[in-house]
C-alpha positions as protocol buffer text, in pm:
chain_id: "A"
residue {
  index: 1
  type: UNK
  ca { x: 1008 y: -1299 z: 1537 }
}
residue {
  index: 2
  type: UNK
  ca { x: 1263 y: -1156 z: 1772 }
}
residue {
  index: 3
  type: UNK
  ca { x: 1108 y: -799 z: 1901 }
}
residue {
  index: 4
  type: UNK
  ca { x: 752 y: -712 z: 1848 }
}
residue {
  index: 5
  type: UNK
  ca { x: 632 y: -382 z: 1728 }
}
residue {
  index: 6
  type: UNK
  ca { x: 637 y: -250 z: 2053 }
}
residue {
  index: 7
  type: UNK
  ca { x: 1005 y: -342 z: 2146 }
}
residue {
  index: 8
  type: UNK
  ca { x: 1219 y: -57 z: 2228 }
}
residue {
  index: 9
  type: UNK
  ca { x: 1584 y: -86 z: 2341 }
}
residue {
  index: 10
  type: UNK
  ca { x: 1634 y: -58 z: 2749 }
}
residue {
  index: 11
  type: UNK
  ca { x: 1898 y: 245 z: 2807 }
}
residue {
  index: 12
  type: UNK
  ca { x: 1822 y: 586 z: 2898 }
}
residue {
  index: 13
  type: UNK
  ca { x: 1918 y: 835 z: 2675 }
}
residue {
  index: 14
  type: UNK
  ca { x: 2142 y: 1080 z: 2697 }
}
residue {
  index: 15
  type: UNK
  ca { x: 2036 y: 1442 z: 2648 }
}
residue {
  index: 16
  type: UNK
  ca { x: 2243 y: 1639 z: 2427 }
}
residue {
  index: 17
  type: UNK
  ca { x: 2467 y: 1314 z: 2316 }
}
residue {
  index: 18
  type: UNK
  ca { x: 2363 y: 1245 z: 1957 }
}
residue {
  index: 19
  type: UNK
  ca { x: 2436 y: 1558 z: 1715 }
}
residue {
  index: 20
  type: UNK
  ca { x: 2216 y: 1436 z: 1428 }
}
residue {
  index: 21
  type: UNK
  ca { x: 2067 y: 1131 z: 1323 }
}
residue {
  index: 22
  type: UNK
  ca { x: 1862 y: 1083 z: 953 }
}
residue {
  index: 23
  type: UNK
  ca { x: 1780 y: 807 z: 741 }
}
residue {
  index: 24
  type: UNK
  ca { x: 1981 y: 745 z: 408 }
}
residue {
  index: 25
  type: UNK
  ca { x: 2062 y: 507 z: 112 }
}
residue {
  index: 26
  type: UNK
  ca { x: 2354 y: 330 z: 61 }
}
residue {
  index: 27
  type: UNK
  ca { x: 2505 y: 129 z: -241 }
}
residue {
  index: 28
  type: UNK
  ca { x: 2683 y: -234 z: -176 }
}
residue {
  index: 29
  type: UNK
  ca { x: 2981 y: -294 z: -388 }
}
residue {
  index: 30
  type: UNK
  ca { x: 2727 y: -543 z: -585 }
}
residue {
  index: 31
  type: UNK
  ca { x: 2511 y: -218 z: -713 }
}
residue {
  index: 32
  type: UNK
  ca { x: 2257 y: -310 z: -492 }
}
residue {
  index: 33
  type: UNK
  ca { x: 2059 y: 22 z: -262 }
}
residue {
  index: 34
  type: UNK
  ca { x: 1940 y: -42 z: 87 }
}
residue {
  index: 35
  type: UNK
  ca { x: 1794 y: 187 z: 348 }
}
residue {
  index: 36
  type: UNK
  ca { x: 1996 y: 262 z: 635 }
}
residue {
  index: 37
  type: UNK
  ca { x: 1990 y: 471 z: 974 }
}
residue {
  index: 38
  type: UNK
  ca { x: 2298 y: 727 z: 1077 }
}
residue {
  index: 39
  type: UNK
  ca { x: 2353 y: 878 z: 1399 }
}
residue {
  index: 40
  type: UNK
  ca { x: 2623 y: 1101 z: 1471 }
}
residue {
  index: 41
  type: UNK
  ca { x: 2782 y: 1171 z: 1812 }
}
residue {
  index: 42
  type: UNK
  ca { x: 2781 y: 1540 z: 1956 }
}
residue {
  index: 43
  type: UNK
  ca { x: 3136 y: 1431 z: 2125 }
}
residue {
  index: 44
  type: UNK
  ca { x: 3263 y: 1168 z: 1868 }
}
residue {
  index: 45
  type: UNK
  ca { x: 3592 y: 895 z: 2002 }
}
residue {
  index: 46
  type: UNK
  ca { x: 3667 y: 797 z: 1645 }
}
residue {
  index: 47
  type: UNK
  ca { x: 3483 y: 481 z: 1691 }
}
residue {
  index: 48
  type: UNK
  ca { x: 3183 y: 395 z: 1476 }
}
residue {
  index: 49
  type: UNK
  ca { x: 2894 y: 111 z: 1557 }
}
residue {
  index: 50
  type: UNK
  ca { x: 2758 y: -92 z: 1251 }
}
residue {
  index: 51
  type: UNK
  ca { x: 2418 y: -252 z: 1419 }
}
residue {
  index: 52
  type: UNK
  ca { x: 2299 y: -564 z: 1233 }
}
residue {
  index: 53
  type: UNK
  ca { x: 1904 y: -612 z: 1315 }
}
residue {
  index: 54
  type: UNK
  ca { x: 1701 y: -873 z: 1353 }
}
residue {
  index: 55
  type: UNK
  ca { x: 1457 y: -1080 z: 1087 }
}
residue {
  index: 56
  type: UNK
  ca { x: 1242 y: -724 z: 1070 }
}
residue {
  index: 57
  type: UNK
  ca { x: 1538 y: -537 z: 916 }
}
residue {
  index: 58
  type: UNK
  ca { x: 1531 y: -186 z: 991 }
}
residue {
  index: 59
  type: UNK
  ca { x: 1277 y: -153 z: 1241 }
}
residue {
  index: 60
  type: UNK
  ca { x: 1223 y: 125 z: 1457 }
}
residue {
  index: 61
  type: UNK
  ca { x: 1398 y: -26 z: 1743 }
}
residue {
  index: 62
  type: UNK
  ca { x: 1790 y: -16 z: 1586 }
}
residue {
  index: 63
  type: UNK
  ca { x: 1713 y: 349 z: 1471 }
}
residue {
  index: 64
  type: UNK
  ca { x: 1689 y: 409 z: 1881 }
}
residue {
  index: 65
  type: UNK
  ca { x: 1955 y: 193 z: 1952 }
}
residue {
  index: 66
  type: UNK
  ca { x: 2192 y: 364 z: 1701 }
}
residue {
  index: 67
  type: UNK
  ca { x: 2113 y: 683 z: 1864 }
}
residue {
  index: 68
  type: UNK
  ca { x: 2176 y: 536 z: 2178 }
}
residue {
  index: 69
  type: UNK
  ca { x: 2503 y: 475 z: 2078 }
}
residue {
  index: 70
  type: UNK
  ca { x: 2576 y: 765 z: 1942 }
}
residue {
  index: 71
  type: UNK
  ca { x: 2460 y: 943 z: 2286 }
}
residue {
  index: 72
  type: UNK
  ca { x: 2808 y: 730 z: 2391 }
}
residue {
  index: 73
  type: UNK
  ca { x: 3008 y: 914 z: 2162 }
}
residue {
  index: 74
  type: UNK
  ca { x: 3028 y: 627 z: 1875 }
}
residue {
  index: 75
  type: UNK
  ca { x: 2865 y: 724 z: 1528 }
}
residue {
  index: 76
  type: UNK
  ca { x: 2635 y: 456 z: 1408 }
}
residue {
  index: 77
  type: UNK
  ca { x: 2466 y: 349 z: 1107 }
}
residue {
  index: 78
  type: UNK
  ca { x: 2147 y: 101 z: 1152 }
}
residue {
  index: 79
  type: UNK
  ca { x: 2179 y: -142 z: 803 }
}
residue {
  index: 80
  type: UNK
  ca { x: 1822 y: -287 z: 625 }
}
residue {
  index: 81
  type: UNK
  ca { x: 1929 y: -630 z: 449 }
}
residue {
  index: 82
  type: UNK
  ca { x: 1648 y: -632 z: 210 }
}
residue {
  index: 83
  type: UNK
  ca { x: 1696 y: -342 z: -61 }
}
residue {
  index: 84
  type: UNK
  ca { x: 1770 y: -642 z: -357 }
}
residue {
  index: 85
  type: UNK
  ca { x: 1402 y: -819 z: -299 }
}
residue {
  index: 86
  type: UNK
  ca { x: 1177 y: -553 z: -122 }
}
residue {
  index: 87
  type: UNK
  ca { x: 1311 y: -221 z: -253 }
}
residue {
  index: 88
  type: UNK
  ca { x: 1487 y: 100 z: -79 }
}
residue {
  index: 89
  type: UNK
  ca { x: 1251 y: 103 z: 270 }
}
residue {
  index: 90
  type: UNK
  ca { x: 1273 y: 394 z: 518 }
}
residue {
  index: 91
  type: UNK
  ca { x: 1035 y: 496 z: 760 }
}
residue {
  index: 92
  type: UNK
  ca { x: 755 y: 241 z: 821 }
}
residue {
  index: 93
  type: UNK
  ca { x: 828 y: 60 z: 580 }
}
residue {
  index: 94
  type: UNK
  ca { x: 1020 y: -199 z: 761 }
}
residue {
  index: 95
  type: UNK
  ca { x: 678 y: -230 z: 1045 }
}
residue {
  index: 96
  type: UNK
  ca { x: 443 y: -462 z: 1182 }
}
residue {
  index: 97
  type: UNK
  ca { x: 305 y: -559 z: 813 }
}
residue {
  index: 98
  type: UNK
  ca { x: 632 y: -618 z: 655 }
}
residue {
  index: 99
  type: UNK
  ca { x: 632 y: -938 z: 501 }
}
residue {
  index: 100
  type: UNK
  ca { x: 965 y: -1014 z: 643 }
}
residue {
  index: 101
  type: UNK
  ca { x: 926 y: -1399 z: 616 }
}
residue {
  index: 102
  type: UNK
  ca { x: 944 y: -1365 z: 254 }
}
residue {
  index: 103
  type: UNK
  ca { x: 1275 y: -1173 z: 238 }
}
residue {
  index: 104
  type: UNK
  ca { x: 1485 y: -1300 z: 505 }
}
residue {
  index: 105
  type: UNK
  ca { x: 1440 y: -1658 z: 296 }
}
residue {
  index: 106
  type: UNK
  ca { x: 1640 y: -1500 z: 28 }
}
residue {
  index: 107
  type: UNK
  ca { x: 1875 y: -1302 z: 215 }
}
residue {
  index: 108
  type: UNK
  ca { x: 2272 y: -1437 z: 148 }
}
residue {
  index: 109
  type: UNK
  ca { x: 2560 y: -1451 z: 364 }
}
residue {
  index: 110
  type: UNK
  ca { x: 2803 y: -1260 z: 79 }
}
residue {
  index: 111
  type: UNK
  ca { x: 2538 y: -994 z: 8 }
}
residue {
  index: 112
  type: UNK
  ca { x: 2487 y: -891 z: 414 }
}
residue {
  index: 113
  type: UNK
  ca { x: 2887 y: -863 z: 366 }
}
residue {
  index: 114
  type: UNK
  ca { x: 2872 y: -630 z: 111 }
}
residue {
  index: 115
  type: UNK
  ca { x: 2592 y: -430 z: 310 }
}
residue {
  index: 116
  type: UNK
  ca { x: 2792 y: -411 z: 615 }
}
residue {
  index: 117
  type: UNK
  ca { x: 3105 y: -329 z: 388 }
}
residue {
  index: 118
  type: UNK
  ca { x: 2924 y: -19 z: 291 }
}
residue {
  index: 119
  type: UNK
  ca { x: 2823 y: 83 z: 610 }
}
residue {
  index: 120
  type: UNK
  ca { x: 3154 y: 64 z: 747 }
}
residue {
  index: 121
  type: UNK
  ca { x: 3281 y: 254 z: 430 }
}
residue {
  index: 122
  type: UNK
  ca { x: 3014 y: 548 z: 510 }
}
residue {
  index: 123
  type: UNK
  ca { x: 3131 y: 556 z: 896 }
}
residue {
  index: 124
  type: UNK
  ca { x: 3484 y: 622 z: 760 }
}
residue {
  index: 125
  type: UNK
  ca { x: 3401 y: 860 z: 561 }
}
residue {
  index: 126
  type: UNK
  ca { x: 3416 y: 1214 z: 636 }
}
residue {
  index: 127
  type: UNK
  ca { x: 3053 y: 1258 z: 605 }
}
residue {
  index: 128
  type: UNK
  ca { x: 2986 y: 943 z: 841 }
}
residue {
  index: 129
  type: UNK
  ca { x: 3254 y: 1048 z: 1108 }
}
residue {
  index: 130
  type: UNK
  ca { x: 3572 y: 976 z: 985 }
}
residue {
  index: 131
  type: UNK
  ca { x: 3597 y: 685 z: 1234 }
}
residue {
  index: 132
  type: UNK
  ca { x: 3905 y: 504 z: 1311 }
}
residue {
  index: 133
  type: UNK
  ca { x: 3760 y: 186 z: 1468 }
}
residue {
  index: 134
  type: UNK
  ca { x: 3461 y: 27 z: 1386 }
}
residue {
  index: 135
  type: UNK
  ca { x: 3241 y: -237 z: 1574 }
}
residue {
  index: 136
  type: UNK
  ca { x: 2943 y: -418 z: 1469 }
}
residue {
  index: 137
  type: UNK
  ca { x: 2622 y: -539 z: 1703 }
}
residue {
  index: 138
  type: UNK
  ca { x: 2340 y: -765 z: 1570 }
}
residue {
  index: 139
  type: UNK
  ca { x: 2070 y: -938 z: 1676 }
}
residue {
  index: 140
  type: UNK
  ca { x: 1946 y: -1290 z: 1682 }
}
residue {
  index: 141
  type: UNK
  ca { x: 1976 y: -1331 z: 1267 }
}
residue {
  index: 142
  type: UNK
  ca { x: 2202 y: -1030 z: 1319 }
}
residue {
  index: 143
  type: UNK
  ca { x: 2407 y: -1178 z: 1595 }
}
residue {
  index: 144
  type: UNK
  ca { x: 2515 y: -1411 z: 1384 }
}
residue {
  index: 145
  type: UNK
  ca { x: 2622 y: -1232 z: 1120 }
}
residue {
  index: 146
  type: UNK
  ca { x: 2759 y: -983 z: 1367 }
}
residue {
  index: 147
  type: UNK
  ca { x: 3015 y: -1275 z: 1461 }
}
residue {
  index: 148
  type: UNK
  ca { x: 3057 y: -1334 z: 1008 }
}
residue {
  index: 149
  type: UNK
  ca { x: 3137 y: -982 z: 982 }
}
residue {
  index: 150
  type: UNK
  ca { x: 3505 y: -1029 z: 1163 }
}
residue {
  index: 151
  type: UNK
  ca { x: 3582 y: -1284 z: 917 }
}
residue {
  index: 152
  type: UNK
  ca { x: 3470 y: -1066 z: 593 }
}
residue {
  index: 153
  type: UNK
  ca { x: 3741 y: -849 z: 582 }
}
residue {
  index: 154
  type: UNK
  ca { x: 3643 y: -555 z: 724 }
}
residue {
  index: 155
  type: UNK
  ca { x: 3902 y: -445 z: 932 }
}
residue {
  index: 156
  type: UNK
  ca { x: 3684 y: -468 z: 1226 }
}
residue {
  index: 157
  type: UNK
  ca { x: 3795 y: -395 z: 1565 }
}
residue {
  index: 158
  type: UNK
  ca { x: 3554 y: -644 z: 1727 }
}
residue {
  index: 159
  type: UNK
  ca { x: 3207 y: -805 z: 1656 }
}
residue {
  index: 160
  type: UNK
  ca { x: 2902 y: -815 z: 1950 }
}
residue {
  index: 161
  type: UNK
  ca { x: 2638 y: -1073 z: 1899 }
}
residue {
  index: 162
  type: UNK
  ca { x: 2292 y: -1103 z: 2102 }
}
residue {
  index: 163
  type: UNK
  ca { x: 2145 y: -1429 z: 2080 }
}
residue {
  index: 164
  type: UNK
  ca { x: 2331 y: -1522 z: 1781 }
}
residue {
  index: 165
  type: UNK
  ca { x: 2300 y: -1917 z: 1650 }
}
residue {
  index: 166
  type: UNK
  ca { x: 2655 y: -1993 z: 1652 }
}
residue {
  index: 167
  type: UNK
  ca { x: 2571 y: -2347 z: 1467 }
}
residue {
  index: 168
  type: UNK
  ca { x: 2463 y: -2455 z: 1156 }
}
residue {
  index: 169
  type: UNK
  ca { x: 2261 y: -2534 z: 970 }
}
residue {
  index: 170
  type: UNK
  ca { x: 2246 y: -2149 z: 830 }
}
residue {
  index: 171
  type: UNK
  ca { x: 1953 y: -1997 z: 637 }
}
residue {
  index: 172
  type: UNK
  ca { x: 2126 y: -1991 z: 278 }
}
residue {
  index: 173
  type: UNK
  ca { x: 2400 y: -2303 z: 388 }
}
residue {
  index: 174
  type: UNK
  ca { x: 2671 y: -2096 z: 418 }
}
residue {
  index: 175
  type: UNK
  ca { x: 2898 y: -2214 z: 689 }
}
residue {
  index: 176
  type: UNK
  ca { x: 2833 y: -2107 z: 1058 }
}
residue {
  index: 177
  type: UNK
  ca { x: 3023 y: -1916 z: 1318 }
}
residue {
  index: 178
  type: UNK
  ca { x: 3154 y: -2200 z: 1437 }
}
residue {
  index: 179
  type: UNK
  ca { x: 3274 y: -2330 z: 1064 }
}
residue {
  index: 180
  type: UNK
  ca { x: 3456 y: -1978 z: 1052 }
}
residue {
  index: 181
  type: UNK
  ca { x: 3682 y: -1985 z: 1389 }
}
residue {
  index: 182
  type: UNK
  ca { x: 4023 y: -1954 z: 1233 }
}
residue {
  index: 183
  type: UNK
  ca { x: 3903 y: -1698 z: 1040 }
}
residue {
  index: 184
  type: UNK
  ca { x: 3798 y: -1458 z: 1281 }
}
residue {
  index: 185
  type: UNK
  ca { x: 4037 y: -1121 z: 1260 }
}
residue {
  index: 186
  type: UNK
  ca { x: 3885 y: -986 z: 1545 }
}
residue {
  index: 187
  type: UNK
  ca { x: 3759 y: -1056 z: 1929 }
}
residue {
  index: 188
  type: UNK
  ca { x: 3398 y: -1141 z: 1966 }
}
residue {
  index: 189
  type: UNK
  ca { x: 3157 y: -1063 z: 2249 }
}
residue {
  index: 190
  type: UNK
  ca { x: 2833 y: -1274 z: 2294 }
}
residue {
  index: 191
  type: UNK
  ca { x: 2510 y: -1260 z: 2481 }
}
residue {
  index: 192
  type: UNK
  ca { x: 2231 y: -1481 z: 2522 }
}
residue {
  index: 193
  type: UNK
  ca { x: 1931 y: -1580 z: 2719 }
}
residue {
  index: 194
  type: UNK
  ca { x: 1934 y: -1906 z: 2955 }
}
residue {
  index: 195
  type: UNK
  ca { x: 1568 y: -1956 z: 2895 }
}
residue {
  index: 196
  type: UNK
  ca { x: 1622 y: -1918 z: 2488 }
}
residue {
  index: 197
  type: UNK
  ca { x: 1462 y: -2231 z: 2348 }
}
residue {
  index: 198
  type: UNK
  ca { x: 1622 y: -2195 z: 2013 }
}
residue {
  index: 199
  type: UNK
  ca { x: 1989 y: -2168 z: 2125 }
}
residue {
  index: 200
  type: UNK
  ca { x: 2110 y: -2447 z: 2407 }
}
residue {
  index: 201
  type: UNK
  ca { x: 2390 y: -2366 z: 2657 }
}
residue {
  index: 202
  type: UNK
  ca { x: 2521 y: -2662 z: 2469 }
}
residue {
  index: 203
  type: UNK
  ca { x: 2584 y: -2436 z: 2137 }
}
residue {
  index: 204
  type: UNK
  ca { x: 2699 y: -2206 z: 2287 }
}
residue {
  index: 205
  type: UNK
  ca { x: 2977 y: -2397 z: 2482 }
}
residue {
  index: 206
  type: UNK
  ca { x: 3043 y: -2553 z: 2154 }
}
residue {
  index: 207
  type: UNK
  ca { x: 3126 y: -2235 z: 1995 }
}
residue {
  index: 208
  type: UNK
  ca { x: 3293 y: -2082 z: 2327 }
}
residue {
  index: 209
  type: UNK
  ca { x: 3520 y: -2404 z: 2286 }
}
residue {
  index: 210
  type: UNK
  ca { x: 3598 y: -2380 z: 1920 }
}
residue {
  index: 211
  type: UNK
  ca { x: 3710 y: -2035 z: 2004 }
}
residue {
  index: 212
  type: UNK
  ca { x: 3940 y: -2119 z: 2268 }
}
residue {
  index: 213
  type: UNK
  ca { x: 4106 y: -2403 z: 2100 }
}
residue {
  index: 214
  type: UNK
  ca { x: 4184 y: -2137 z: 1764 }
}
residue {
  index: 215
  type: UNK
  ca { x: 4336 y: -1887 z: 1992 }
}
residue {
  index: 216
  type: UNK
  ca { x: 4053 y: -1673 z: 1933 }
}
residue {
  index: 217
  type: UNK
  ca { x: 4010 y: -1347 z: 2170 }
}
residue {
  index: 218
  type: UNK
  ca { x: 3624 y: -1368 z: 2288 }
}
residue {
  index: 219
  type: UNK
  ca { x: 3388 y: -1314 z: 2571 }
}
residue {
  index: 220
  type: UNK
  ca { x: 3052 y: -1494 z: 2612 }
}
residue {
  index: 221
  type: UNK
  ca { x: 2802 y: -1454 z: 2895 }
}
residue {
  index: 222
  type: UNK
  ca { x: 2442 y: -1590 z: 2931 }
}
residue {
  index: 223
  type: UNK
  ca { x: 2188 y: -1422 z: 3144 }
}
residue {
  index: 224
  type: UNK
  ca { x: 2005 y: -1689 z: 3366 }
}
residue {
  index: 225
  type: UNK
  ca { x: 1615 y: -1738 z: 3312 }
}
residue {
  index: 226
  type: UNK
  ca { x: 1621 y: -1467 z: 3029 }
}
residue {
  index: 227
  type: UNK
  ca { x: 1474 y: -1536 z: 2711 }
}
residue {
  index: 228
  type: UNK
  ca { x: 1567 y: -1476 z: 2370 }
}
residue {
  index: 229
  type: UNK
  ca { x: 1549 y: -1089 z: 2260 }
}
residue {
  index: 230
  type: UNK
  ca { x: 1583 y: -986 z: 2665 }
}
residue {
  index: 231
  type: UNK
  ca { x: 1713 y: -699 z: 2573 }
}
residue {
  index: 232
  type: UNK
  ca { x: 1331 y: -504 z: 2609 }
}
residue {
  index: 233
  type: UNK
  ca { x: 1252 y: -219 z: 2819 }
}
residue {
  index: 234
  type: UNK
  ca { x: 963 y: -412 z: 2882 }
}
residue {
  index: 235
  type: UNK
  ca { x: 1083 y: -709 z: 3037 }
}
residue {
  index: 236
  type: UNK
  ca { x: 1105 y: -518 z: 3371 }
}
residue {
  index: 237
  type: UNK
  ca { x: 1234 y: -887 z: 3532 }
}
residue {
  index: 238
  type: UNK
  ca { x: 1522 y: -895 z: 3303 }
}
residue {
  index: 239
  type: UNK
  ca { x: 1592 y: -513 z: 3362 }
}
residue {
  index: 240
  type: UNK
  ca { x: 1961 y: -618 z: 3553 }
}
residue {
  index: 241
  type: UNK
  ca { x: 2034 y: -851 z: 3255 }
}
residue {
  index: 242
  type: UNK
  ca { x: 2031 y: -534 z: 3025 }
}
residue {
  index: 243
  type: UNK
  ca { x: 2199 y: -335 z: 3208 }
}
residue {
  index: 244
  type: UNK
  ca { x: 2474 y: -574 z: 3237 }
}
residue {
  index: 245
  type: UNK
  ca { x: 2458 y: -657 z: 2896 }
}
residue {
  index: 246
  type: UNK
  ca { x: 2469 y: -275 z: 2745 }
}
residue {
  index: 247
  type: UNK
  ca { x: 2772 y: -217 z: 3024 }
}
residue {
  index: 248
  type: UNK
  ca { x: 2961 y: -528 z: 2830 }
}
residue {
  index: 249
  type: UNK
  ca { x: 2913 y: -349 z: 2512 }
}
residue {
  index: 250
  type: UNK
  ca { x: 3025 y: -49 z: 2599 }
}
residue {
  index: 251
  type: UNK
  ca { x: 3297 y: -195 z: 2767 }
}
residue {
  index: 252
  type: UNK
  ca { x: 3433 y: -436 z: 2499 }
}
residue {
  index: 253
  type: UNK
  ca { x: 3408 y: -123 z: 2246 }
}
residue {
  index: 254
  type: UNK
  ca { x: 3617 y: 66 z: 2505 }
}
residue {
  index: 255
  type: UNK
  ca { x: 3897 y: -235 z: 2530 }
}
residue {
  index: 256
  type: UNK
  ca { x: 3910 y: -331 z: 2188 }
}
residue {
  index: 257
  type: UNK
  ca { x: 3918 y: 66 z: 2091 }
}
């Protein structure tokens, strides 16, 4: 598991910076209904956030972190990937007890396409914010498909991954990242821990060189001695890492805007 149940993201929140935020449902061009998370900016810049979770799916944590991006003037929608095998899940229904092994097994690459196609349909809508430029952010599982997304055809003005795998094999066998260089339509920005176990500096060179060598536009940096899912208000040792990290974000979203 990436974040516990007591994971929250580490950046203060801006009073008065996110106009509204409620859950909803959306529909994926396949027919399929999923729960997501919207957050609307008081001062909106036309650019909208689509935040990929981790393993848990919509958990608590990405419905604060899509607030705290609207608090930054970028309207957000949080996405749950498992609508087709656990049902429409708001609320707590995505907590501790979810049986999230279970459904993340029979998550596919295509259908998380078609989920993030939606959301970034809603954000450019008029009732999502009528954005003009659209990012996405993920997390470990979501990191990874973060990086998929600007190959999906999504029009996507760039793609942030957190501790993404950037190698295969993949969950369903669907190629990698690093399978997908050339078709990448859009920069990528990744972050990872030195101390994560489950993704070597040596992956992530790998994929940092794949990039170059297609021409790609990206920007990788890994946080000595922090761990996989750093990004904690918790982890009071890895409190510089997160601030870096969230400054990166914000300023990739700016560049790319």
């Amino acid at each position: 598991m990436c974040f516990d149940s007591g994971a929250r993201p580490p950046i203060a929140p801006i009073k008065g910076g996110a106009l509204d935020t409620h859950a909803l449902t959306l529909k994926a061009a396949d027919g399929a209904e999923f729960a997501a998370f919207a957050a609307r900016a008081a001062r909106p810049t036309g650019v909208g956030v689509v935040i990929l979770p981790d393993i848990r799916g919509l958990h608590h944590y990405y419905e604060e972190l899509a607030e705290r991006f609207a608090e930054n003037g970028y309207d957000t929608v949080a996405v749950d990937y498992f609508g087709r095998t656990a049902g429409v899940g708001h609320g707590d229904a995505r907590g501790e007890d979810f049986d999230w092994q279970t459904h993340v097994a029979q998550t596919k690459a295509d259908q998380i396409s078609f989920d993030t196609g939606a959301a970034v349909d809603y954000l450019r809508s008029a009732e999502g914010g009528a954005v003009q430029k659209v990012f996405t952010v993920g997390f470990c599982f979501g990191g990874s498909n973060s990086w998929q997304q600007a190959a999906n055809g999504h029009g996507l003005s760039g793609a942030v991954g957190f501790y993404g795998r950037p190698l295969p094999p993949t969950r369903d066998g669907s190629p990698a990242p690093i399978e997908r260089v050339h078709e990448f339509t859009s920069p990528l920005l990744g972050l990872f821990g030195g101390a994560d176990q489950g993704i070597p500096q040596s992956a992530v060179d790998a994929f940092d060189e794949a990039l170059t060598e297609a021409g790609k536009a990206h920007s990788f940096k890994t946080y000595e001695g922090a761990p996989h899912s750093f990004f904690d208000r918790r982890f009071a040792e890895h409190q510089d890492a997160c601030a870096d990290a969230w400054q990166r974000i914000l300023g990739f979203i700016k560049e790319n805007s």
